[in-house]
C-alpha positions as CSV (number, residue, x, y, z in Angstrom):
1,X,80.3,133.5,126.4
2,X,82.2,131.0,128.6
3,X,79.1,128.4,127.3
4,X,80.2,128.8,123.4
5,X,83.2,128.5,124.6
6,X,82.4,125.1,126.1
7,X,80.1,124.0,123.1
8,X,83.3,125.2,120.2
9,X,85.6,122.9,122.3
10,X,83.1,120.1,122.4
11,X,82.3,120.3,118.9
12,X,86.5,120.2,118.1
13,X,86.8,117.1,120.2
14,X,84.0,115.3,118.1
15,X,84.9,116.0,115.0
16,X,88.8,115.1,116.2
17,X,87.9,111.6,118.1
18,X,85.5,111.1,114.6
19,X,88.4,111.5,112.1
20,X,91.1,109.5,114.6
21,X,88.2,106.8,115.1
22,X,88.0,107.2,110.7
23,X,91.6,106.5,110.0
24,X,92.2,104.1,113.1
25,X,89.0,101.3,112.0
26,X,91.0,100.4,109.0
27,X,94.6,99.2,111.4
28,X,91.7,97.5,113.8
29,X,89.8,95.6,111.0
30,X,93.4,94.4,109.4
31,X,94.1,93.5,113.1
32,X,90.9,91.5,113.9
33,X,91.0,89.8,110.4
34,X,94.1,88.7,111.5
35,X,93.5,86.7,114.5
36,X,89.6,85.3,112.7
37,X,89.8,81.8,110.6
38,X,89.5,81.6,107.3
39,X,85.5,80.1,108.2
40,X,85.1,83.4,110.1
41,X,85.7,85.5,107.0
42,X,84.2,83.3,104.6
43,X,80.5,84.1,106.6
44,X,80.6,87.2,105.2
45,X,79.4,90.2,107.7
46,X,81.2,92.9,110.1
47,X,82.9,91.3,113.1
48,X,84.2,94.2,115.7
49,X,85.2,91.4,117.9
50,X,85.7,88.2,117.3
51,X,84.6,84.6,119.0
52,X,87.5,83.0,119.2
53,X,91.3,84.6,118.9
54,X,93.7,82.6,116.5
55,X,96.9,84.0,118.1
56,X,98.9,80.7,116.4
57,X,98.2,83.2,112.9
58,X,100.8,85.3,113.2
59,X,103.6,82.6,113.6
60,X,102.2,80.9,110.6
61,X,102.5,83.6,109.1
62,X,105.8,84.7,109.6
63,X,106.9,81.0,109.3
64,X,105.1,80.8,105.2
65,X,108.5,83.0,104.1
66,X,112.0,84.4,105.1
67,X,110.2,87.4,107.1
68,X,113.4,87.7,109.2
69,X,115.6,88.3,105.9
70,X,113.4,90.2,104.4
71,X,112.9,93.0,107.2
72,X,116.2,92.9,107.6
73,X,116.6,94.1,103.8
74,X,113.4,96.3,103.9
75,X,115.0,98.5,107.3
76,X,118.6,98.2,105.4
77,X,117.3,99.9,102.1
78,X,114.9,102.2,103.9
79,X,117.2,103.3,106.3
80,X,120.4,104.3,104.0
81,X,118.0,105.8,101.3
82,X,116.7,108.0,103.8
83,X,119.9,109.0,105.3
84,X,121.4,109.6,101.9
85,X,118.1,111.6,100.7
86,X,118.7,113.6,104.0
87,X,122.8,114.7,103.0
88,X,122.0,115.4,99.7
89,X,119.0,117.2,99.8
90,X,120.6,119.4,102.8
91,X,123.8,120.7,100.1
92,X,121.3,121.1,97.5
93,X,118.7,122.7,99.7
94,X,121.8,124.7,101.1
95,X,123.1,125.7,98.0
96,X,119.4,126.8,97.0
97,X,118.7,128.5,99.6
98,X,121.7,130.7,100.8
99,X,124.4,130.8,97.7
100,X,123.7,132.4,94.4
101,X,125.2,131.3,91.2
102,X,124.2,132.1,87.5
103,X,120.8,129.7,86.5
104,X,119.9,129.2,90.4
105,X,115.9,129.9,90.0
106,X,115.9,128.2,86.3
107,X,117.8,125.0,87.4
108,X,115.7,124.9,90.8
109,X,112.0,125.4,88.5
110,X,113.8,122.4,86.4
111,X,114.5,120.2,89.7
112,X,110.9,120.7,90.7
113,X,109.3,119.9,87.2
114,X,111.2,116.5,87.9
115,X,108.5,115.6,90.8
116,X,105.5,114.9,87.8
117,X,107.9,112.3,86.1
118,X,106.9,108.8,87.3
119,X,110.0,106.6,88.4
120,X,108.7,103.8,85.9
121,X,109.2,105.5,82.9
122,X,112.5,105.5,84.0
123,X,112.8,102.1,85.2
124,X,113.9,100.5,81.6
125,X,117.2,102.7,81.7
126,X,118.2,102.5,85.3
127,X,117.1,98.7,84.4
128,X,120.2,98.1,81.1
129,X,122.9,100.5,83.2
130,X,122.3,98.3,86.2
131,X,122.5,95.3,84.4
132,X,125.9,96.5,82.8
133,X,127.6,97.3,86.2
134,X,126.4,94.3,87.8
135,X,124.4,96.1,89.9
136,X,121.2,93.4,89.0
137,X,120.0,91.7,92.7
138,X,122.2,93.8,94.5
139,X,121.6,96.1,97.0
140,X,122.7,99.0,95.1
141,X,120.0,98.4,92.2
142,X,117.6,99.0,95.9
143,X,119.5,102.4,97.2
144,X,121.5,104.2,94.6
145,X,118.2,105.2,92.4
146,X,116.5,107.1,95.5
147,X,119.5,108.4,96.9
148,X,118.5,112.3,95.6
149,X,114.7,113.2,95.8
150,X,113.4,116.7,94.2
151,X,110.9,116.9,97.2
152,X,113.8,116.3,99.8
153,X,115.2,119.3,98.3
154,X,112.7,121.8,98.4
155,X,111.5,120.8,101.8
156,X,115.2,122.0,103.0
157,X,115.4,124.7,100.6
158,X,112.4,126.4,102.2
159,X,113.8,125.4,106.0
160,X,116.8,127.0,105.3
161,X,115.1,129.9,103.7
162,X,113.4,130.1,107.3
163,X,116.6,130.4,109.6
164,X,117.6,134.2,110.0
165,X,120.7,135.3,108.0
166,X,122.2,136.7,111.1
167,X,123.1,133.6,112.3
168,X,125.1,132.8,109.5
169,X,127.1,136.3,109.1
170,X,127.6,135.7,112.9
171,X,129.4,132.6,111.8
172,X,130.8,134.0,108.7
173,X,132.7,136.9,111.2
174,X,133.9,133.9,113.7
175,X,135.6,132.3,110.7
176,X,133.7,129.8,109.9
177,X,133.0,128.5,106.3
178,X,130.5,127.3,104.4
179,X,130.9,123.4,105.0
180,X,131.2,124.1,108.8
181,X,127.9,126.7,108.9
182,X,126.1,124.0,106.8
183,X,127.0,121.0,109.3
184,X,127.6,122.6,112.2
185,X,124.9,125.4,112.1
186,X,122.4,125.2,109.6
187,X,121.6,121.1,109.6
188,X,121.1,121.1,113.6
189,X,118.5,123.7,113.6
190,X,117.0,121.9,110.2
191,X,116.3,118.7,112.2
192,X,112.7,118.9,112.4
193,X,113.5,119.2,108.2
194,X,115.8,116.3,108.7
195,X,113.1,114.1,110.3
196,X,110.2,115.0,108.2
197,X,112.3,113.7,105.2
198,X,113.4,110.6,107.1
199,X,109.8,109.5,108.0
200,X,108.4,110.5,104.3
201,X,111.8,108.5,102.8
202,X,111.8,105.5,105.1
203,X,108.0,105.0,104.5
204,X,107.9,105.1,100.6
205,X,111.1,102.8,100.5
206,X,109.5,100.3,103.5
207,X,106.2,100.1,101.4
208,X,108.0,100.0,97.7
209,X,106.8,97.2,95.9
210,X,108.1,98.1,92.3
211,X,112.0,98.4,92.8
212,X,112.3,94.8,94.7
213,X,110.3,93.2,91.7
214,X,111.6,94.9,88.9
215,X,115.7,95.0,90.3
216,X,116.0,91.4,92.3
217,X,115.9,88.1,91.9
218,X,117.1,85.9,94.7
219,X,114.9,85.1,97.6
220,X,117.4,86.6,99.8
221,X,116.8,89.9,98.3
222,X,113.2,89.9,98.9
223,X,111.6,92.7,100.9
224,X,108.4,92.8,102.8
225,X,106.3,93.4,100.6
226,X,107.3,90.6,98.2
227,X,106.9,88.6,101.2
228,X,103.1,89.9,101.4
229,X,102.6,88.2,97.7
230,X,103.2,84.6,99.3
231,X,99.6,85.1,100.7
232,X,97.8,85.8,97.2
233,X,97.9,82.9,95.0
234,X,95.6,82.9,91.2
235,X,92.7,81.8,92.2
236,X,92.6,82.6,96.2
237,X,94.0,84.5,98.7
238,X,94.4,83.6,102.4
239,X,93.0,86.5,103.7
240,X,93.9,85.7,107.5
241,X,97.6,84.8,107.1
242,X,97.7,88.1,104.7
243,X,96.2,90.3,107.3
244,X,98.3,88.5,110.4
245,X,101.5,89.0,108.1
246,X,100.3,93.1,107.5
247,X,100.1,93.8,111.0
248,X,104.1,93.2,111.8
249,X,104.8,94.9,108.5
250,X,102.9,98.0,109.5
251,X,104.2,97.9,113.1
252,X,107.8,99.3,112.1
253,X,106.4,102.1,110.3
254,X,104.1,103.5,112.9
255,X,106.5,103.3,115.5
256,X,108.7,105.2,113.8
257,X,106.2,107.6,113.1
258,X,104.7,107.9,116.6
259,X,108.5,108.2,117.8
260,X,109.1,111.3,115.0
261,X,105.5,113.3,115.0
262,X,106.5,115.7,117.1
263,X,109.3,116.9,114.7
264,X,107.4,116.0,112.1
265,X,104.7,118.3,112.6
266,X,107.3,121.4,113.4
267,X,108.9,120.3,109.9
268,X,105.7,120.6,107.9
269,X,104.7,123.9,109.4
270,X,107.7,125.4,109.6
271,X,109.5,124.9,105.9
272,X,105.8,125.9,104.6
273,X,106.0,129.4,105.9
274,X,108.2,130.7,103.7
């Protein structure tokens, strides 16, 4: 017993370190492409470590664009998208969740059917209303558009579906209302909820390529992944400076995932058990 035991475990462990080893090769080969020469790449082959190590890439890289004002932009937009997605999913999901009105389960179906629409087919809209207001290489053409996400929604609704009702007639009989049980009860215990939406949010909006090119204008409302477009010219693209300049774009993002996995995890599993 004790030796199937010992061969399950083993057999876990391999096909974990296999799959970690799968999705890990494709950070290592951006990073060893990055720190090659262009010679290096143009030989053709598989290089898991390379002669020579081109450190002086990653300066050049940064130095081919505005990199400093365009993270700056990129972590602006991401951030405020994701902290508005997070308040107005939590009164929707709130409202969903623990109040009834007349059309709750109709409008709710309707919210969700909004998840197969693509955002460009409603780009040419938002596009003429923005332009209107003024809105046109503005930061607000960046945020406002992603401020309320049907996904952001359900993923509270079904948190808050999770929490026991005592704990809000317990409030309820203390006096409290519904504003204080929503953000003085309810939205603590939905943090693993809270950062589950952050970390999905801030990653779309740090790797969005279409709302930069389609709403701005001005170099100084570039993001990061305009700046990435510097690299790939008609005919040729510098492979090396495009890898070098990947590598501190994709550093933000998986810090801030490796800082919010933990609640990450518990908000995936939990809102999915109801």
């Amino acid at each position: 017993m004790f030796r199937k035991v010992s061969v399950d475990k083993l057999l876990l462990y391999g096909i974990v370190i296999f799959f970690s080893l799968t999705f890990i090769f494709p950070f290592y080969w951006m990073f060893i492409t990055a720190v090659q020469t262009n010679q290096d790449i143009a030989r053709g082959g598989i290089t898991l470590w390379p002669e020579t190590w081109n450190w002086s890439n990653f300066v050049v890289a940064w130095n081919s664009t505005n990199f400093t004002q365009m993270f700056i932009n990129s972590f602006f937009v991401a951030t405020v998208v994701a902290i508005g997605q997070i308040l107005t999913s939590a009164l929707a999901g709130y409202a969903f969740a623990r109040m009834k009105f007349v059309g709750k389960n109709l409008i709710f179906t309707i919210l969700l059917a909004t998840l197969v629409i693509p955002f460009q087919m409603l780009v040419i809209p938002i596009f003429i209303m923005f332009s209107k207001v003024n809105w046109i290489d503005t930061y607000q053409a960046l945020i406002v558009p992603s401020l309320a996400n049907a996904f952001g929604i359900f993923l509270f609704r079904q948190f808050f579906l999770s929490i026991p009702y005592e704990i809000e007639e317990a409030a309820f009989i203390d006096g409290a209302n519904r504003w204080t049980i929503l953000w003085r009860i309810m939205l603590p215990l939905a943090r693993p909820a809270a950062v589950t939406l952050f970390l999905f949010t801030f990653i779309a909006e740090w790797n969005d390529l279409f709302k930069p090119l389609v709403f701005t204008q001005s170099e100084s409302m570039r993001t990061v992944q305009m700046g990435l477009s510097v690299f790939q010219e008609q005919f040729s693209t510098n492979y090396v400076l495009l890898m070098a300049a990947a590598v501190f774009v994709t550093l933000p993002v998986l810090i801030i995932f490796l800082i919010g996995q933990k609640q990450f995890i518990k908000g995936i599993a939990t809102s999915g058990g109801k």
